[in-house]
C-alpha positions as a printed NumPy array, in Angstrom:
array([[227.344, 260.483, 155.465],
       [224.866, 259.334, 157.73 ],
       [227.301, 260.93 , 160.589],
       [227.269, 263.879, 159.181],
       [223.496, 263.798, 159.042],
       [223.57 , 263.343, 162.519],
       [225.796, 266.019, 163.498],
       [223.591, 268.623, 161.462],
       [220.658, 267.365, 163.424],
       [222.391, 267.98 , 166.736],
       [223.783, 271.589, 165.009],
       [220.09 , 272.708, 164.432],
       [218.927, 271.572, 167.714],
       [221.457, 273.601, 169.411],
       [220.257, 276.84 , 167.078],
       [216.587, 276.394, 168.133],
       [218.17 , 276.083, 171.853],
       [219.188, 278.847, 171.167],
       [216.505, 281.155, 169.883],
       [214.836, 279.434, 172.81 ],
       [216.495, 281.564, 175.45 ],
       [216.898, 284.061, 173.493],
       [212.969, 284.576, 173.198],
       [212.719, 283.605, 176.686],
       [215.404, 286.214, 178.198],
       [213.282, 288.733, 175.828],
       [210.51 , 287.468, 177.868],
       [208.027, 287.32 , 174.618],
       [205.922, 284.285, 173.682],
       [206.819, 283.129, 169.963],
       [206.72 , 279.594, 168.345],
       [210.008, 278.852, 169.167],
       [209.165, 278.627, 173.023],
       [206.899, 275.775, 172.203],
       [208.158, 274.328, 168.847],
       [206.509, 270.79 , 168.24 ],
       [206.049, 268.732, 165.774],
       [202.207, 270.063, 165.731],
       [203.174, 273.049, 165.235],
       [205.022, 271.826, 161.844],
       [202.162, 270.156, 160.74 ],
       [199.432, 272.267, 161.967],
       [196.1  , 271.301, 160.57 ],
       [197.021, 267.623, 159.477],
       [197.949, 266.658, 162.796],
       [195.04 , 264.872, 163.314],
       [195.003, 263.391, 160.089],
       [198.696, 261.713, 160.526],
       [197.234, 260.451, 164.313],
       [194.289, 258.93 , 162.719],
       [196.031, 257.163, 160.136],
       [197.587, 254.714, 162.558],
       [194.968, 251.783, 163.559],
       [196.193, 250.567, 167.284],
       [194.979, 253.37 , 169.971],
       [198.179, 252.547, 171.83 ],
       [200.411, 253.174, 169.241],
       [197.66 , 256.762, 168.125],
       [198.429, 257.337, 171.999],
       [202.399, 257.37 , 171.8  ],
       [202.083, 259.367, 168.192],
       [200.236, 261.615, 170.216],
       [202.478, 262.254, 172.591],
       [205.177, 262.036, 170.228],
       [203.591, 265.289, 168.015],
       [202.112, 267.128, 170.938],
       [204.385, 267.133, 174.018],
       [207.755, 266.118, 173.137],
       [209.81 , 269.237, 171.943],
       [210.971, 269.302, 168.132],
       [214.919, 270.015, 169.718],
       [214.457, 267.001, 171.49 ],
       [213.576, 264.707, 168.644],
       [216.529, 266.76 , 166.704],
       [219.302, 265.209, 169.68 ],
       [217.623, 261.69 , 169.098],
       [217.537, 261.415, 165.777],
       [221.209, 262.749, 165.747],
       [221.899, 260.008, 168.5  ],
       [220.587, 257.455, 166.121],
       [221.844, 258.623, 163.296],
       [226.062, 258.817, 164.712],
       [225.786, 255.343, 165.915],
       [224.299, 253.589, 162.617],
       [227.102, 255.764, 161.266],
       [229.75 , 254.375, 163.64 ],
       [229.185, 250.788, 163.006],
       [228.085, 250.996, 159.022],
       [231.265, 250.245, 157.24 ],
       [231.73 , 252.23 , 154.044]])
């Protein structure tokens, strides 16, 4: 299951790759051209940095929501997530 988790993560990174160059071939500036994980979160972005109490750890968190791309997580997590599933035995 947790595979197949993966493999959906990698499937909707690939569609927002997609719309990507899509937009960008278009030539038009939309949210998918910059999708982050503040853009998800919008307003409480702040609030979920704050939260955390070390400033090197708000620092990576910050980094993590503002500059790294939400497709790029979504290959990561998918990464993660097939090899937990490869050596989990059912």
């Amino acid at each position: 299951m947790i595979t197949r988790i993966g493999v959906g993560a990698w499937i909707a990174a690939g569609v927002i790759v997609v719309f990507k160059g899509i937009t960008k071939l278009m030539e038009k500036k939309m949210f998918w051209t910059d999708f982050t994980l503040s853009t998800m979160f919008g307003d409480y972005t702040e609030t979920i940095i704050d939260k955390f109490p070390a400033g090197w750890f708000q620092k990576n968190v910050d980094i993590l929501m503002y500059d790294i791309e939400i497709w790029v997580l979504l290959i990561v997590l998918g990464i993660i997530l097939f090899i937990i599933g490869a050596f989990k035995k059912v």
